[in-house]
N, C-alpha and C positions, 0 to 999 in steps of 0.2 A: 381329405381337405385339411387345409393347413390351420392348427389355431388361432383364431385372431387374437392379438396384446393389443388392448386398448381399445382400437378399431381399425376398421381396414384401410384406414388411410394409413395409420400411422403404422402400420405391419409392411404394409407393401411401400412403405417408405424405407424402412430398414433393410429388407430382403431388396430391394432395388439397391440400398447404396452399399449392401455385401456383395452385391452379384457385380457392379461394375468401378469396384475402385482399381481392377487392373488398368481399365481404360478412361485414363481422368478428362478425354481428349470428347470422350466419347457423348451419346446424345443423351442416354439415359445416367450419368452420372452428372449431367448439369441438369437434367428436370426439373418442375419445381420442388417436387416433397424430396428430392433426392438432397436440390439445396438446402432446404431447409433442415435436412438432418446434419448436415456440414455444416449450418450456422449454428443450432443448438452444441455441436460438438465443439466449434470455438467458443464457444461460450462458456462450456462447462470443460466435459471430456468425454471421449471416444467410449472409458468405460463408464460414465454417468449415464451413457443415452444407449448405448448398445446392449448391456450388460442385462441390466433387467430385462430384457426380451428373452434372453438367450435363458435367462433362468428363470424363466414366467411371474415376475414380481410386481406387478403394478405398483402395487403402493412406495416402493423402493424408487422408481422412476419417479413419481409426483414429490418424494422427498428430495431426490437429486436437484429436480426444475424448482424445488424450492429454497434452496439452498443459499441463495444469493438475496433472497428476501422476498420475491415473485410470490405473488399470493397464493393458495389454494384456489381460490375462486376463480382468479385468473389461469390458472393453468388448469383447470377445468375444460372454460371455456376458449383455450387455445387449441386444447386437444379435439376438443370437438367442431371447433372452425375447419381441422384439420379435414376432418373426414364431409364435412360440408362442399369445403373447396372438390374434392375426390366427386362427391356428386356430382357437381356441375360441369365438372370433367368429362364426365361419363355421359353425360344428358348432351354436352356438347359435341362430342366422337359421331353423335345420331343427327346432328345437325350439317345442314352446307354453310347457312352462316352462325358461325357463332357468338355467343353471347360475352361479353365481358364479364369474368371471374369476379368480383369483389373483394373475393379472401384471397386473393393475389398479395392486395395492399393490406389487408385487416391482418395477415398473418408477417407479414415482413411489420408492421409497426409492432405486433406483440411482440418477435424477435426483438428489436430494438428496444423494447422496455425491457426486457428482461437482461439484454448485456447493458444497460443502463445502472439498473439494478447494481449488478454486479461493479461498474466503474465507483456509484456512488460509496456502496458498501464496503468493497474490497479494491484491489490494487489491479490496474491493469497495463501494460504497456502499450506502445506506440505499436509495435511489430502487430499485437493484439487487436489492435485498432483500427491497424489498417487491413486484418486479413479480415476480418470480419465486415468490412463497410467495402471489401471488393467482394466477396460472397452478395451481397447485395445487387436487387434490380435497379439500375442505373446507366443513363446513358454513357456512366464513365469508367463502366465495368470491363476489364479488362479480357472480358470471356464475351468474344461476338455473339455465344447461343442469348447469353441472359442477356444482354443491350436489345437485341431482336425480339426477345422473347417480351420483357419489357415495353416496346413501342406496339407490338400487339394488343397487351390486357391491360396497359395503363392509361387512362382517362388523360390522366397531368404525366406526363414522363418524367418529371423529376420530383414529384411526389413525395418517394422514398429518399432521396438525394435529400430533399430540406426539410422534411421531417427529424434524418437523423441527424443532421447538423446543427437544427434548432433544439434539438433534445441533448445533443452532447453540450453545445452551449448554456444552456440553462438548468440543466444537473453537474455543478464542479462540486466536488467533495471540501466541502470544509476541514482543514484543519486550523486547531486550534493553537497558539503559541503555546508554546512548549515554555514551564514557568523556570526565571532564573534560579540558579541553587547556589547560593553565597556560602566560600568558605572564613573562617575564621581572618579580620582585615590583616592580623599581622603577619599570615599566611604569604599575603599577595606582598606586602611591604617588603618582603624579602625576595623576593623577584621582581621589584623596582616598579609594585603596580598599585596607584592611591585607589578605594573606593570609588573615587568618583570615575576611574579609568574603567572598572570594572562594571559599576552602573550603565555605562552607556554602551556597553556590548550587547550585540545579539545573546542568545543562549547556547549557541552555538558554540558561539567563541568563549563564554563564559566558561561553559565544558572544558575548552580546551585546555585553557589557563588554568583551571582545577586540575584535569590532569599532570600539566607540568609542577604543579603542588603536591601534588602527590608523589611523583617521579622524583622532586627536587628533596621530600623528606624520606624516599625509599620504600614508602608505603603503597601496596599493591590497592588497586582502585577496586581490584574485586573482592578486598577481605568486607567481613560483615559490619568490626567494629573498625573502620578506616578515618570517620569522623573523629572516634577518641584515642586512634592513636596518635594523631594530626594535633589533636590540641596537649597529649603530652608531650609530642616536639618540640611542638612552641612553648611551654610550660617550662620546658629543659633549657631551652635557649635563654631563654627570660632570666633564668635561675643562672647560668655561666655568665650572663652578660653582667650581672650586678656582683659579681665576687670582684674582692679589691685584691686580686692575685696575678701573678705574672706568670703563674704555670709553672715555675720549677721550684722547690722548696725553700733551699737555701736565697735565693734571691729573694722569697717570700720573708723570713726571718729576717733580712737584713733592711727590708722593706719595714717592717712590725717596729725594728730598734731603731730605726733612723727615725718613726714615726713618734718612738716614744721619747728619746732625745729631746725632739725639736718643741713637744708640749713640756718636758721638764727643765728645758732651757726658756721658753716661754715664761714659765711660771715662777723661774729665778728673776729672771725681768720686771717681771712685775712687780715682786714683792720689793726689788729695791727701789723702785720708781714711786710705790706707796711710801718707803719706811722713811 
């Protein structure tokens, strides 16, 4: 007899969707515990959910399903809805009419908190979003077995449908503005930009304009001390723009005498204007 991981739900949930992902067309790879191991695998990954079975790890699996922020308690008691649902499976096979499952819909909403979870916490895309909400029982599931399978054991048939819509709606992950980072004003004045231009940008843009400061003084954006070499550019600049020089020597010296001429011609002036 084969060891049970977990419980026999969630054994023969695994060994079911190893045995037929040749045939994804097929009856038993869209079952429910079969789905359900496809939606925990979008969710996480193929080696989060398969792995510790393959290497008898329990505790390694309740780490993975916790990963996203899904509680311990919660995934307790998801794992054991699991094999709940599995009994009334069984209870039902011995029946003509059968009963409506409950952990049909109890297990598809704990799936949906937990990639909840995961949107709030971490990052997910749209591709993510939508493979996992057509994994879903829904009459707008693109898999005839589970739309059918669906109108069978769902009380409300679209149950699942506005649950997960009302729950992606009212979990958006906050982000928080990103705070402005001000370089030195006379940085931006030299690329033709007042404070007050620079106050009323996003952060974004601010960034950018930093960057072109940086570019504009040659300083790499990734060095450590990038701030102080920034303000000995501008320190340099400041220090060349107040020299009373014209840049070539001689023209400086003739600059110097003509300047001292014109105070000591001044100063003949004056004295004969007093004497």
């Amino acid at each position: 007899m084969d060891k049970v991981f977990i419980n026999n739900a969630f054994s023969k949930a695994i060994n079911d969707y190893q045995n037929s992902c040749d045939n994804v067309q097929g009856i038993m790879y869209n079952s429910f515990l079969v789905v359900v191991v496809r939606m925990l695998i979008s969710i996480y990954s193929e080696l989060d959910i398969i792995n510790p079975m393959m290497i008898g790890d329990e505790k390694l699996l309740k780490e993975n399903l916790a990963k996203f922020g899904y509680s311990p308690d919660a995934i307790m008691i998801f794992l054991s809805n699991l094999q709940l649902f599995l009994d009334i499976e069984n209870d039902n096979n011995k029946k003509e009419i059968k009963d409506k499952n409950p952990y049909f819909i109890t297990i598809q909403k704990e799936l949906i908190d937990m990639f909840i979870k995961k949107k709030v916490n971490f990052y997910i895309t749209e591709v993510e979003v939508n493979e996992f909400y057509d994994l879903l029982y829904t009459p707008y599931s693109k898999n005839p077995l589970r739309v059918s399978y669906n109108f069978l054991n769902a009380t409300d048939v679209l149950e699942i449908d506005k649950y997960f819509k009302s729950e992606m709606r009212s979990n958006v992950k906050v982000v928080m503005p990103k705070e402005k980072h001000y370089l030195n004003v006379k940085a931006y004045e030299l690329l033709n930009y007042s404070m007050d231009d620079i106050k009323n940008m996003s952060s974004a843009d601010v960034d950018r304009v930093n960057s072109l400061v940086y570019d504009y003084f040659k300083i790499r954006e990734n060095a450590i001390n990038k701030e102080y070499l920034l303000e000995k550019a501008i320190e340099k600049i400041e220090r060349e723009n107040n020299k009373v020089t014209s840049g070539n020597g001689y023209v400086d010296i003739l600059l110097i005498l003509s300047v001292i001429s014109t105070v000591f011609m001044l100063s003949i002036i004056l004295m004969l204007v007093f004497v």
